[in-house]
C-alpha positions in Angstrom: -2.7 -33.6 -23.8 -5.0 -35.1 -21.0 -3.7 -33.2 -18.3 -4.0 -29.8 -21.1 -7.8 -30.6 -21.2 -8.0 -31.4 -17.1 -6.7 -28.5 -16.2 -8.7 -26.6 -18.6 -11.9 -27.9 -17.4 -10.6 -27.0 -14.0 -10.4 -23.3 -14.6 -13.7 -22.9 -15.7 -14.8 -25.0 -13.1 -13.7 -22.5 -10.9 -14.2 -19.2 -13.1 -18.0 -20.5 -13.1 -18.3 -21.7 -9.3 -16.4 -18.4 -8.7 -14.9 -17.5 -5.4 -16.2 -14.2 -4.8 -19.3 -16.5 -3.7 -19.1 -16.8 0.2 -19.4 -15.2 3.5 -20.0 -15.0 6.9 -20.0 -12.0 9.1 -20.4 -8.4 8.6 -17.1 -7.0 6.6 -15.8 -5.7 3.0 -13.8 -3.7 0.8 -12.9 -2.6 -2.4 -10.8 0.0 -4.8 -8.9 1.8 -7.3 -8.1 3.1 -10.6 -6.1 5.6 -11.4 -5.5 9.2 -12.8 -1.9 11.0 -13.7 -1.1 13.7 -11.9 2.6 14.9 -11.9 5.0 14.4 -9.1 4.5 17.9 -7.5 1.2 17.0 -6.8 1.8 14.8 -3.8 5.5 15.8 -2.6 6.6 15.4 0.8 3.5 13.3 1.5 5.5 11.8 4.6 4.6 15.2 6.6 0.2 13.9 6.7 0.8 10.5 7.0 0.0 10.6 10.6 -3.8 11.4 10.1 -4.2 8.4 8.8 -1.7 6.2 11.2 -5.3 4.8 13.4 -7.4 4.9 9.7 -10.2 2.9 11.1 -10.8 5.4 14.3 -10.1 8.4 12.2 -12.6 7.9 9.6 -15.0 6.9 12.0 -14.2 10.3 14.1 -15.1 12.1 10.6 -18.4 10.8 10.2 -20.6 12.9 12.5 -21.9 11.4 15.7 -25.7 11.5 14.4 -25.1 9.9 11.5 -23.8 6.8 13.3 -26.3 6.6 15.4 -28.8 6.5 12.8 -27.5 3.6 10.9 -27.0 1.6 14.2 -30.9 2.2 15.1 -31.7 1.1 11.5 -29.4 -2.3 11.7 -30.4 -2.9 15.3 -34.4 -2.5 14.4 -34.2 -4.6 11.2 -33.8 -8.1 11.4 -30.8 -9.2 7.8 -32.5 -10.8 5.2 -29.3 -13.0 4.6 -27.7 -15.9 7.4 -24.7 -14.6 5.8 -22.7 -12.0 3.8 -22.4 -13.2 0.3 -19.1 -11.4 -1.4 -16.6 -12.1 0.9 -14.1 -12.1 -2.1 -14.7 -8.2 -1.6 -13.0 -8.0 1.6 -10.3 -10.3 1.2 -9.5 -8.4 -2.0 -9.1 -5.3 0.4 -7.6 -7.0 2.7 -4.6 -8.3 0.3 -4.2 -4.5 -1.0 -3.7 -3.5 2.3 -1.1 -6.0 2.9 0.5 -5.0 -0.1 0.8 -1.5 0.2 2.1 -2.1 3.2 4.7 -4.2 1.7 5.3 -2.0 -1.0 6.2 0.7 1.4 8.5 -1.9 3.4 10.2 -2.4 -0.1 10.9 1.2 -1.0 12.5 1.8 2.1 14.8 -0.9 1.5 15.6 1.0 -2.0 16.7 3.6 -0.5 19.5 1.9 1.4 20.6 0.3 -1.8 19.7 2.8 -5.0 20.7 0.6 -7.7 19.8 -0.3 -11.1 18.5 -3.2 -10.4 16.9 -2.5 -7.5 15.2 0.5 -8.8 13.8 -1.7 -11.5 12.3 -4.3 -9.1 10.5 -1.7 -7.1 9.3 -0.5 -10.5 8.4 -3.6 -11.0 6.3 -3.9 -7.4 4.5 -1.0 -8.1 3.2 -2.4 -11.3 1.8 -5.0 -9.4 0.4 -3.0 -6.2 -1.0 -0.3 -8.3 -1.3 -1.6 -12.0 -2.9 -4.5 -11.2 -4.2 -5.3 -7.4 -5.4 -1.9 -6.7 -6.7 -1.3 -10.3 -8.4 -4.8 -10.5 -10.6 -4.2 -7.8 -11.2 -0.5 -8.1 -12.7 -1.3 -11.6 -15.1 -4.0 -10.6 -16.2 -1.5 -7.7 -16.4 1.1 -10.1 -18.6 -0.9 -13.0 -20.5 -2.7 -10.9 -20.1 -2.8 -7.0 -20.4 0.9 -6.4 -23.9 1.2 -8.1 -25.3 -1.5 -7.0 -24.6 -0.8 -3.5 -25.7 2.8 -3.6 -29.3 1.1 -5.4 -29.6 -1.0 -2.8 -29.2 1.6 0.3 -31.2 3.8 -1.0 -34.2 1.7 -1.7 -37.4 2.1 -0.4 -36.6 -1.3 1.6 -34.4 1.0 4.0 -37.6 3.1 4.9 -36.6 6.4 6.7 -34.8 9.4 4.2 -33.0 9.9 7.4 -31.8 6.2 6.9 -31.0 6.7 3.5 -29.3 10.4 3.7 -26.9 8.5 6.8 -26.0 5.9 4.6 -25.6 7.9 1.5 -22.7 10.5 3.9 -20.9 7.0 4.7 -20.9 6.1 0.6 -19.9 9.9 0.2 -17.3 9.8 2.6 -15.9 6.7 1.1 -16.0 8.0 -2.3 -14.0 11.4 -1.9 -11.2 8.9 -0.1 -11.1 6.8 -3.4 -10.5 9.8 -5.3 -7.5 10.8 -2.8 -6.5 7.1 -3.3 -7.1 6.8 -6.9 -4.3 10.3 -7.2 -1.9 8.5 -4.7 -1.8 5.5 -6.7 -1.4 7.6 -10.1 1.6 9.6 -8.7 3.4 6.5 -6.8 3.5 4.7 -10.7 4.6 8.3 -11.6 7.4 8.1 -9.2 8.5 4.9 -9.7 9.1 5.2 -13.4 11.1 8.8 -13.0 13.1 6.3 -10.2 14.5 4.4 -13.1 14.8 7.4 -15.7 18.4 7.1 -16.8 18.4 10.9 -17.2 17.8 11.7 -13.9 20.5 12.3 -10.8 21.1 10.7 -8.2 19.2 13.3 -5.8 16.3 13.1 -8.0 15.9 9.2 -8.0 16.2 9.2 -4.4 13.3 11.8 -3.8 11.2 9.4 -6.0 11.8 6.7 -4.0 10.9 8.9 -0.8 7.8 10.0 -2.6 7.2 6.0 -3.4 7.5 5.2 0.2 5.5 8.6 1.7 2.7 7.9 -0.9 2.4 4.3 -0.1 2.3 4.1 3.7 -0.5 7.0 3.1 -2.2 5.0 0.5 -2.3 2.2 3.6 -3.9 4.1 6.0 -6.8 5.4 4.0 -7.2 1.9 2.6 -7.4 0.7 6.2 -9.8 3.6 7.4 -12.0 3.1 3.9 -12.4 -0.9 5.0 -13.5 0.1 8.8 -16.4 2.0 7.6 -18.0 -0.8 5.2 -17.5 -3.1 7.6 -19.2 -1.2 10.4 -22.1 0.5 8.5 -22.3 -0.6 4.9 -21.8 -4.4 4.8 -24.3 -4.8 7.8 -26.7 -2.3 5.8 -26.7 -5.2 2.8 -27.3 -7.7 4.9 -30.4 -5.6 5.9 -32.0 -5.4 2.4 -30.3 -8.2 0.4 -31.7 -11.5 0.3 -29.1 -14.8 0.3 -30.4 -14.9 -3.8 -29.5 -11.3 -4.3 -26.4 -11.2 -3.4 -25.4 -15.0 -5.1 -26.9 -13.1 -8.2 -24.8 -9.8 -7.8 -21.7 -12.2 -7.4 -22.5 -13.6 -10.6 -22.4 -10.4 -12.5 -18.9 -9.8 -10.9 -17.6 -13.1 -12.1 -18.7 -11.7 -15.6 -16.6 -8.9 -15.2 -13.3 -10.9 -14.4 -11.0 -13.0 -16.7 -10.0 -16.3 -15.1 -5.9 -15.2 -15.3 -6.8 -11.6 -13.2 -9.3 -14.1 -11.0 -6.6 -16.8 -10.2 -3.6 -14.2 -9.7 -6.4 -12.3 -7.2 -7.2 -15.8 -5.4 -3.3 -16.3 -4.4 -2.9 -12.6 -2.8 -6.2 -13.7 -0.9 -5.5 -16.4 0.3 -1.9 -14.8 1.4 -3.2 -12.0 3.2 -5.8 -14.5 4.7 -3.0 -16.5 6.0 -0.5 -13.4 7.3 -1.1 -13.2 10.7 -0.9 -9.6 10.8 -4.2 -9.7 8.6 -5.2 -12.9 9.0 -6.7 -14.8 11.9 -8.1 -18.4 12.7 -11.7 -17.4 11.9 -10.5 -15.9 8.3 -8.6 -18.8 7.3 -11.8 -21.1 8.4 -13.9 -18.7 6.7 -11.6 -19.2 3.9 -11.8 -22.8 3.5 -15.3 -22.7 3.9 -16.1 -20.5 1.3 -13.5 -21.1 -1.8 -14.3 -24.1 -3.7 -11.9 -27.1 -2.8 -10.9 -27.5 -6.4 -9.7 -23.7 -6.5 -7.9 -24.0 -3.1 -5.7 -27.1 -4.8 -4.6 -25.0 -7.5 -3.4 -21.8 -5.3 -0.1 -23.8 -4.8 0.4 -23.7 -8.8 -1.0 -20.9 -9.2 1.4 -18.8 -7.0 4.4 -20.5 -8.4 3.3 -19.6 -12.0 1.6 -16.5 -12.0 1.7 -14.6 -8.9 5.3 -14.9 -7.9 6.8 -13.7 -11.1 4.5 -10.4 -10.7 4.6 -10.0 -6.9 7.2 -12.4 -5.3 9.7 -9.4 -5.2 7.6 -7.9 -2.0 8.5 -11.0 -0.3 12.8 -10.2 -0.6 
């Protein structure tokens, strides 16, 4: 009973100290929801893949040369208003998505060596967690609350110039109409996967679905990776511009609002995991890391994983 109540005090402990409060440096991300479009709608998806192979350079190609050079004038001529960058959570959020689509991709090509039953059903079951919840957990914070906010605040008369604020508002643009591409991607891959594990379909059919999951996915990377790259060069340096330390400690309390402590903890573990993966990770991340999330929240991640994030999303790992 005592260690009931300890551990219940301990998860609002951490729900209210929150670990989307933190940061150094000058990086983000966030995204998706999703629609329902058929599987027509994205077949053969494999064939574009390429464009978005280098996402950070190819974004950055797309955004004219002007633009750029507008916002780099602005950041370099204004002193921030924070020492830090307050939300890391956001990033690291990203950050684990893009580890797990990876993943996710890695996972349905191993389907296709093997289309069984029961493997069909576990990559069913990965896209649940990729798409139903990682991807659809952050997209709706940025949707109810991240998004606005960060369009009020570039757009302010703090920025100045209209020039200022048109540049950043074709960087916000440009990473909108990606989101939409992403939040269709993500509809047809849980489309896909379910028809994978339709008993009525034939063998030819569940292994195009599977193809379409693995296309759709390794897609869904890149843009993920090429949305990140552009916050982090123009739009998390253009908060730290016109958002005080307070601000931003006060935004990060009305995302804690927005999550329950089960999505919270479950998000804290693929954090910390992506952190940690040296092919996202790096020495100054996991630092960061432990410098920013509360002591008492980094004790529990062990449990945590073992409890509530395996089950969902320890099947990526196989």
């Amino acid at each position: 009973m005592k260690l009931n109540i300890f551990i219940h005090c301990l998860l609002h402990f951490v729900h209210v100290t929150g670990f989307w409060i933190s940061g150094r440096g000058s990086h983000n991300v966030f995204l998706v929801a999703a629609a329902s479009p058929t599987s027509s709608t994205y077949s053969s998806t494999t064939t574009t893949v390429a464009a978005y192979e280098n996402g950070d350079e190819t974004c950055l190609n797309d955004i004219d040369q002007s633009v750029k050079s507008t916002i780099q004038n602005f950041l370099d001529s204004h002193s921030p208003k924070s020492d830090k960058f307050y939300i890391q959570g956001w990033r690291w959020h990203t950050l684990s998505l893009i580890r797990d689509t990876n993943r996710l991709a890695h996972y349905a090509r191993d389907t296709l060596r093997s289309l069984t039953k029961d493997k069909l059903a576990s990559t069913q079951k990965a896209v649940d967690h990729v798409i139903d919840f990682n991807l659809k957990g952050l997209y709706r914070i940025e949707d109810d609350v991240f998004l606005p906010w960060l369009r009020s605040k570039l757009s302010s008369d703090e920025i100045g110039s209209d020039d200022v604020k048109k540049a950043f508002k074709i960087v916000l643009d440009s990473v909108e109409s990606d989101r939409k591409h992403v939040k269709k991607l993500a509809s047809s891959i849980s489309f896909e996967a379910k028809s994978a594990v339709d008993t009525n379909k034939n063998d030819d059919s569940v292994e195009k679905a599977i193809m379409e999951v693995l296309g759709q996915s390794e897609m869904l990377h890149g843009i993920l990776k090429s949305i990140k790259y552009r916050e982090d060069q123009f739009l998390v340096p253009g908060v730290m511009r016109v958002a005080t330390t307070r601000e931003q400690k006060s935004f990060n309390t009305k995302v804690l609002r927005s999550l329950g402590i089960f999505e919270s903890r479950k998000h804290l573990v693929g954090m910390h995991d992506a952190v940690y993966d040296p092919m996202y990770g790096n020495n100054e991340e996991q630092s960061l890391f432990l410098e920013q999330i509360p002591s008492v929240a980094r004790m529990m991640i062990g449990r945590w994983k073992r409890t509530l994030y395996e089950p969902a999303a320890g099947i990526l790992d196989e």
